[in-house]
N, C-alpha and C positions, 0 to 999 in steps of 0.2 A: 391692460386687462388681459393679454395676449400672455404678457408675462405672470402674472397672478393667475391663468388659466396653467399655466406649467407649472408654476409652481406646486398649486392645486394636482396637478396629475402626476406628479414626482413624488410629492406624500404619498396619494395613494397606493404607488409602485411601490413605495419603501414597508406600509403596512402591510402591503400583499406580500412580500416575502419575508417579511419579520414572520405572518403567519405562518408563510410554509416552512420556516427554518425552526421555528420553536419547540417542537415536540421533540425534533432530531437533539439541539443542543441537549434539550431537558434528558433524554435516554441518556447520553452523551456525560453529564455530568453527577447524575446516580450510577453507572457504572464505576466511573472514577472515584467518588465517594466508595466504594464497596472495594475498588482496589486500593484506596490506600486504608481502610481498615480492615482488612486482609495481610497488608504490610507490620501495621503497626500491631497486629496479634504474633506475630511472626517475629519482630523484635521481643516481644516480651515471652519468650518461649525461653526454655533451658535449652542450653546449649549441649547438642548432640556428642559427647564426647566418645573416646574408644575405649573401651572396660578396662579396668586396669589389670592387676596381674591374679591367674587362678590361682587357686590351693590346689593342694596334694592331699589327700586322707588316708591316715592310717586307717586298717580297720579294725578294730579292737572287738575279739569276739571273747562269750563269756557262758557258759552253762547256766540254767533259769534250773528255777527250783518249778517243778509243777503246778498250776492252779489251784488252788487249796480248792475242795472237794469233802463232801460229809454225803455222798450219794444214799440213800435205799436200795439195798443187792437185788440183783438179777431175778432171774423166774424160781430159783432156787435160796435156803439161805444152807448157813454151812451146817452141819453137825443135826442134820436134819434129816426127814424120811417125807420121799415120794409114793403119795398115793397109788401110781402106775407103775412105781420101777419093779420090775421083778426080779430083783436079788440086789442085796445090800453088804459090802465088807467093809473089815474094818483089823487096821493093824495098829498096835499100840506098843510102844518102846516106853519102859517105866522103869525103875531104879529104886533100889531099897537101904540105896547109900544115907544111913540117919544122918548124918553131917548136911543134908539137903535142907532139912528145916532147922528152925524158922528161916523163911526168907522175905526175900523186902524187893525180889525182881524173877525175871525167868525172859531165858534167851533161847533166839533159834537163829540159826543161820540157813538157808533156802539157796539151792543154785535155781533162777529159773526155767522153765523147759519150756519147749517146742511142742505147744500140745495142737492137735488137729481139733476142728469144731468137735464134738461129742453129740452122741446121738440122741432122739427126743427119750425123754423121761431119765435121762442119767446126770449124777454130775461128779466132782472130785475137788476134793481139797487135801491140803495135808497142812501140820501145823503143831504148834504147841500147846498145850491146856495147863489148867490146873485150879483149883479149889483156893480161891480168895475169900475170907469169912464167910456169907452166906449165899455165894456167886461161885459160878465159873469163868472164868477165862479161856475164850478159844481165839487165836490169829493167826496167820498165815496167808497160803495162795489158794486162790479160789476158780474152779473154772464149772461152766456148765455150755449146753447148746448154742449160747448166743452172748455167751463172755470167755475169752480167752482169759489165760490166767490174771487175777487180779489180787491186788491185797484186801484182805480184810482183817474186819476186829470186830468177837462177837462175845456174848456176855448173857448168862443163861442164871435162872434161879437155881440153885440146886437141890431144892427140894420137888419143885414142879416142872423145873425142866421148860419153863417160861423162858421166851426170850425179850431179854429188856435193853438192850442193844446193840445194831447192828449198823455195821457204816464200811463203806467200799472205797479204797482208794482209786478208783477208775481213768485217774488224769496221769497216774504214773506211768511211764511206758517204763516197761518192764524189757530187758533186751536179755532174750537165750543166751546162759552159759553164762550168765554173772551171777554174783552171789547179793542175798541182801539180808542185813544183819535186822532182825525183829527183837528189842528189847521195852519188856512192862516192866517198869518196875516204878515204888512207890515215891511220890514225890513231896507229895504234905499233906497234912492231918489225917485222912483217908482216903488221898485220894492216889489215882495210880495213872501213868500216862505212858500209853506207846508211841515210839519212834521206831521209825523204819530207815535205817543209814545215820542215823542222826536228828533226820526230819520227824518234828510231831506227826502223828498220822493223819494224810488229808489236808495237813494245813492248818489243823485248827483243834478246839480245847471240845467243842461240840461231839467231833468224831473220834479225838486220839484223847479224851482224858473219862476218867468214871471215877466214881465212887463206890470203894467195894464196902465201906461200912468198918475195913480193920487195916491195919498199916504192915500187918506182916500175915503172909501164909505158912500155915502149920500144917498139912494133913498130906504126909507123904506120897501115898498112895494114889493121889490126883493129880501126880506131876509124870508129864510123861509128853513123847510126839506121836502124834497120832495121823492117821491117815484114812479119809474114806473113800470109798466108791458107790454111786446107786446105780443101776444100771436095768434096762428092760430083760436081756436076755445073759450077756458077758460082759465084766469088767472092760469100760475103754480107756485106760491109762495111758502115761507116756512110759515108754520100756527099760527109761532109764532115770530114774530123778536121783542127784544127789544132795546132799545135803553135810556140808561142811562141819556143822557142829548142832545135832538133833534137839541136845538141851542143855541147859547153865543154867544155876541157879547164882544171885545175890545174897552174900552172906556178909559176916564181918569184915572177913577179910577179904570182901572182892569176888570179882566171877568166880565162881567153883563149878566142876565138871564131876558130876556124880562118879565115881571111881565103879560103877555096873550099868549095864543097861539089859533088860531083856526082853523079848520081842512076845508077842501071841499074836493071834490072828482069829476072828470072829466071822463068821458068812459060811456060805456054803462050798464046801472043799471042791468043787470044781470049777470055783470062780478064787481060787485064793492066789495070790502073787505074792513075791518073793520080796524078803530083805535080808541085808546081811553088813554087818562093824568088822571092827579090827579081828575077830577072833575069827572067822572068814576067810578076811582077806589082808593080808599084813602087810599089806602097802597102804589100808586107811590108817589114819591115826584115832587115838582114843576118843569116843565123841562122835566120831564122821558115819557114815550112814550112807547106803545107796539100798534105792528100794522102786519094783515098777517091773511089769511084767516079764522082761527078762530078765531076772535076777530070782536063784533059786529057792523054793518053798524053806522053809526050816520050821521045823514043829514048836510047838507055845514051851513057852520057860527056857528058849535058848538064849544064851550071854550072847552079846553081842560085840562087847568090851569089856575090860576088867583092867581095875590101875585107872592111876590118875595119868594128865600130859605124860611124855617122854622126851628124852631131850634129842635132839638131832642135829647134827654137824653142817655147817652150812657155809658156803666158800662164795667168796667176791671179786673179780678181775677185773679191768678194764684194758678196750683195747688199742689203751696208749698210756703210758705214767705221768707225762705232762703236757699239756697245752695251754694256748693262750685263750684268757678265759672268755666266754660267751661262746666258745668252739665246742660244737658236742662231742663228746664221745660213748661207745658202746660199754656197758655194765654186762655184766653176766654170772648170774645167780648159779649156786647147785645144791639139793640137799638131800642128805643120803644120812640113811643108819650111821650109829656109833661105829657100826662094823662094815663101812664103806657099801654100801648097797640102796643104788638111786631111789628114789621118792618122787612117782608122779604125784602131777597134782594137788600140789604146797604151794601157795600162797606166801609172797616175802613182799613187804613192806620197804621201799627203798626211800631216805631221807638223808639231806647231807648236812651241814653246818650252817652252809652260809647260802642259805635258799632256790637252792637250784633246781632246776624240773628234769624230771623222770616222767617217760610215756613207752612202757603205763607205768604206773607207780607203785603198780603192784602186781607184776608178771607174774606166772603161773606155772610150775615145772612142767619138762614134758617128758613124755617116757624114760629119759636117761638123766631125770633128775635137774635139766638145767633148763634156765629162762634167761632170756635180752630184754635188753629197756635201755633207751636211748635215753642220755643224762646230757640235758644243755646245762654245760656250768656255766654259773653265777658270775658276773661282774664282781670284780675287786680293785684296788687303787694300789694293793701292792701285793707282790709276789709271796705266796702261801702255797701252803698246805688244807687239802678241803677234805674233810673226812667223810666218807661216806658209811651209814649203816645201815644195813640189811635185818631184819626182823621178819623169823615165821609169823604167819597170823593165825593159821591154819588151830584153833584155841587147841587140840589134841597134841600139841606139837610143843619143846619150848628147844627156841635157837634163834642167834643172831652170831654177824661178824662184824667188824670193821674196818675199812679199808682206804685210801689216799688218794686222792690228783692232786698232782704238782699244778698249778695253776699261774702266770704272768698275765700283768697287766693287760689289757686291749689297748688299741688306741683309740685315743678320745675325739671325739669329732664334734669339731665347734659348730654350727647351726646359725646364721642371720636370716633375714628377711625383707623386703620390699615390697612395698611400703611398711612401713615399721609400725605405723597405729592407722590402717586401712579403716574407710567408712564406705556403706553404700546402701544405699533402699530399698525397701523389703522389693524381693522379687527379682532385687538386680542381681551382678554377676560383675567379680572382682578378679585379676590375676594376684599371686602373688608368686615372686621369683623368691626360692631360696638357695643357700651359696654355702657351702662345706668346707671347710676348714679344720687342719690340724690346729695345736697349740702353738707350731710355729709360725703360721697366717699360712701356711702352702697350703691350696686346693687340693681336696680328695679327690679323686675322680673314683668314678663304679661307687660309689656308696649308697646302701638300699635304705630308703628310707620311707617308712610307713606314717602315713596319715589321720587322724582324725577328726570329728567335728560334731560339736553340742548342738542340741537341741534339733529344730527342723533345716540346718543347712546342710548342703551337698556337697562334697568334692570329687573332682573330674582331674586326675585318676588319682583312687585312694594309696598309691605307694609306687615308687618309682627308682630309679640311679640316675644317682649323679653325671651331668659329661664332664668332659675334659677339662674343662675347669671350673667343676665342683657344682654344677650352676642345677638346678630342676624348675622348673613352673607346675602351679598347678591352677585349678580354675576354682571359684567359689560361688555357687549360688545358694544365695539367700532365702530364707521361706518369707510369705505373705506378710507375716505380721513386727514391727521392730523390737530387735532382743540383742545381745550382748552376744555373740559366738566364739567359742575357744577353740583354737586350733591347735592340736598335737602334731609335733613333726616326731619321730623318731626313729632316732636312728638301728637299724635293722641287721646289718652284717653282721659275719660271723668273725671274732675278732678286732671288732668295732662298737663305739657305743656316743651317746650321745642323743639331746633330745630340745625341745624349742616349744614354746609357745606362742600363739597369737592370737592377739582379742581383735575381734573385727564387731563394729558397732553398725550393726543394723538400725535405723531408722530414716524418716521423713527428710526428704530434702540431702540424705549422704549423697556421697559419689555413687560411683556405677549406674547410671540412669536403667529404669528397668525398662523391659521393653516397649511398654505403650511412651513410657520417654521418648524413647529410641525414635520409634518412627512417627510421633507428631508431627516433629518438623517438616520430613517427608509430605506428608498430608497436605502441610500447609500451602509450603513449595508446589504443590500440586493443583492447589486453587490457586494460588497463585497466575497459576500456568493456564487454565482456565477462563480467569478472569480474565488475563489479555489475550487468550482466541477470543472468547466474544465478543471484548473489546473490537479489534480487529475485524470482524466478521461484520460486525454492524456496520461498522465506519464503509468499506467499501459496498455495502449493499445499499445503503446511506448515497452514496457519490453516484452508485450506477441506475438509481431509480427514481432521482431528483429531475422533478422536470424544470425547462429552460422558461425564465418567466418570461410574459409578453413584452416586446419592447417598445414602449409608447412615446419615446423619445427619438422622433424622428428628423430632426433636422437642425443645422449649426445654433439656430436661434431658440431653441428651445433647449438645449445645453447650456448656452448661454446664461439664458434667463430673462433680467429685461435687459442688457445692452441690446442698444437698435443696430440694424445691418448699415455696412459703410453707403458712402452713396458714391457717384461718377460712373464715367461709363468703363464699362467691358471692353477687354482684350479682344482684339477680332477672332472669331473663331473660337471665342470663349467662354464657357457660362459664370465664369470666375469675375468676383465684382473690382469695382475700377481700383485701383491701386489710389495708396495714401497718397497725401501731397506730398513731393518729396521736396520742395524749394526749399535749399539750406537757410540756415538762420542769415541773419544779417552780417552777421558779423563775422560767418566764418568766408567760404570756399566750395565750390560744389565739389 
């Protein structure tokens, strides 16, 4: 019973800390649970790798055409009268050359000026006009208080002096001291369309095209450039405007330049400014025109010109006879009389054979008749001859020359790349190494080579040189969304040529991990690390806060269980029970 009473209380001892240990294990084995699935998110991760190699970008720039634009003009329109201004002029350059009609166009050339705001109730335009069937035609430059000069193109009944359209080129930036060619002329069945350089006007058929109702204008007397001023108290003009070629007419045979021009002037003679042509001033050419309040009055029905163009003599240098090609060299214009006597401010068109660039392209003389313009010659594959020809443009004017660079080959520079078909995910970032080579496999070193790249990706840095053995990197980052990107390598020195492409495939799951890639793993690592402090943290607060359970087992025989205690007597002095029998067996020996 004694034994069955221990046994009894040895159970209970074992329930009592099965209690107290239970809750501990149970934290104990949901932590571990949460770190091996912490682990096992952590295997199924992409693997954090190192970006591969950048790109280089060229950068490839390029002149935009303007916003196409059909505005409604400013506070003022052209060829009109302000209720407030007090005093209005007006100067008109017209021609009684009959060879003007019929025509089927009408041109102006314009430099344009530096004008200051102008004061309230004034404004100024100048420009060309003329009587199309039962319309007029008025365009040019426009300026009033709250528009610097602009183009327009306006279009009047001629009988009521109605106007039935009007449209501003406003998006054009206009830069002082350039010229800009304004040509109407008729395009199909009746209709007629201006261009300003080339460009429809504005952009579009809305503002640069009309219907004047006839295909050719007849009525001599309404071709002419005109110029006005409205003004409260004094004309505020600019002092100088010129103007390259005032009028041409379209005929059979082409631009034609009315062989007279002559001036009047309308308004009040203390407000009247000055113009004055080739009969003047005989450094203009036939056609050309400078007018604006420093330039002297001339009374009505003065010539201004007389004769058609004239030819003039015009000389071409360079300053070197040959180089190796893509090396630029210096050009240098001159034009002067038949009878050797310079010619400012002639306009020469410079253009060569085999496509090479001149800046500017069309230099401008200076007081001793001569203009530079830097001519990067053209790539070739074998040694020539590059003609270069110069052309007046100046339409008053007729002259050109022609002239040579000796031109040799460049050297060719081969172009590789690494990785050769790169991939990587939107947003990531890729190296790429590229490596220079002559024809003979020998590294270039120093070769400059310009970068670029479609669509929304980046390159870090867009154009670079080569080291020492031929080698550049550059970096690539990719936009948000997966696309196809091409990359331009080329090559840039002077003296050297050569160029490279590379598709790099944006999409899902490429290389280059982007950056939330990047640092998941990190993250994960991090709980990781986490998870076992707390681990940790518990376990010894666990060990130091466990109380010691009662020990109800107090004696050999309750250990035991039911064996019963030995019996015999005790060692003297001892509370230790008697010792076993120890008589050896029979058969042996003590």
């Amino acid at each position: 019973m004694g034994a069955a009473r221990g046994m009894g209380k040895c159970s209970c001892e074992v329930h009592r800390l099965s209690a107290l240990m239970g809750p501990a294990r149970s934290r104990r084995w949901v932590l571990w649970g949460a770190f091996v699935v912490v682990l096992l998110v952590v295997a199924g991760l992409p693997t954090c790798s190192a970006p591969g190699p950048p790109i280089r970008t060229g950068h490839l720039s390029a002149d935009r055409e303007p916003s196409p634009s059909a505005e409604i003009a400013p506070a003022f329109r052209p060829v009109g009268s302000l209720p407030n201004a007090g005093g209005e002029g007006r100067v008109l350059v017209s021609t009684s050359d009959p060879s003007a009609v019929p025509n089927s166009g009408l041109r102006l050339n314009v430099t344009d000026f530096a004008s200051n705001p102008l004061p309230s109730n004034s404004a100024y335009q100048l420009g060309a006009e003329e009587v199309i069937g039962n319309f007029e035609a008025v365009f040019g430059l426009f300026a009033n208080p709250s528009t610097s000069a602009v183009p327009f193109f306006s279009v009047f009944t001629n009988r009521t002096n109605q106007n039935v359209h009007l449209a501003y080129w406003s998006t054009l930036s206009l830069v002082p001291g350039d010229s800009y060619d304004f040509e109407l002329v008729h395009t199909n069945l009746t209709n007629w369309t201006l261009t300003v350089n080339g460009a429809m006007f504005a952009g579009n058929a809305s503002a640069g095209v009309f219907d004047f109702g006839s295909p050719q204008a007849t009525w001599l007397s309404s071709i002419g450039f005109s110029q006005v001023a409205l003004f409260p108290s004094t004309p505020s003009l600019p002092s100088v405007v010129t103007l390259p070629l005032a009028l041409a007419v379209l005929t059979g045979g082409g631009w034609h330049l009315p062989t007279d021009g002559t001036a009047s002037f309308s308004g009040a003679a203390s407000a009247q400014w000055g113009v004055e042509g080739r009969n003047q001033h005989p450094t203009l050419a036939p056609g050309e025109v400078e007018t604006g309040s420093a330039i002297g009055n001339v009374t009505n029905g003065t010539g201004l010109w007389n004769g058609g163009p004239v030819q003039v003599r015009v000389g071409l240098t360079f300053d070197t006879p040959a180089v190796v090609a893509t090396i630029p060299v210096v050009a240098t214009v001159s034009v002067s009389t038949i009878g050797g006597a310079p010619l400012p401010a002639v306009s020469v068109y410079l253009h060569d054979a085999h496509q090479g660039v001149f800046l500017p392209g069309s230099p401008v003389t200076n007081g001793s008749g001569a203009a530079n313009s830097l001519f990067r010659t053209p790539n070739v594959t074998a040694s020539l001859l590059d003609p270069v020809t110069a052309n007046v443009t100046l339409f008053g004017y007729v002259g050109q020359t022609i002239a040579s660079v000796a031109l040799s080959p460049p050297t060719q520079v081969l172009l590789s790349v690494s990785p050769t078909s790169p991939v990587l995910r939107p947003n990531g970032q890729i190296e790429l190494d590229f490596h220079a080579v002559d024809l003979a496999g020998v590294a270039v070193p120093g070769a400059i080579v310009e970068f670029s790249a479609s669509g929304d990706a980046s390159l870090t840095p867009n154009s670079g040189v080569t080291d020492h053995a031929g080698g550049l990197t550059v970096n690539l980052s990719a936009g948000p969304t997966p696309s196809v990107v091409t990359i331009t390598a080329t090559v840039a020195g002077l003296g050297e040529w050569g160029s490279k492409q590379v598709i790099v495939e944006v999409r899902t799951g490429g290389g280059g991990p982007s950056l939330l890639a990047q640092l998941t793993p990190y993250f994960a690592l991090l709980a990781v690390g986490v998870v076992v402090g707390l681990l940790v943290f518990l376990e010894r607060r666990r060990r130091r806060n466990r109380p010691v359970p009662a020990m109800a087992l107090k004696s050999y025989s309750d250990r035991l269980g039911s064996r019963p205690p030995p019996t015999g007597p005790a060692s003297p002095g001892s509370n230790a029970p008697d010792p076993a029998n120890r008589t050896p067996p029979s058969a042996g020996s003590p």
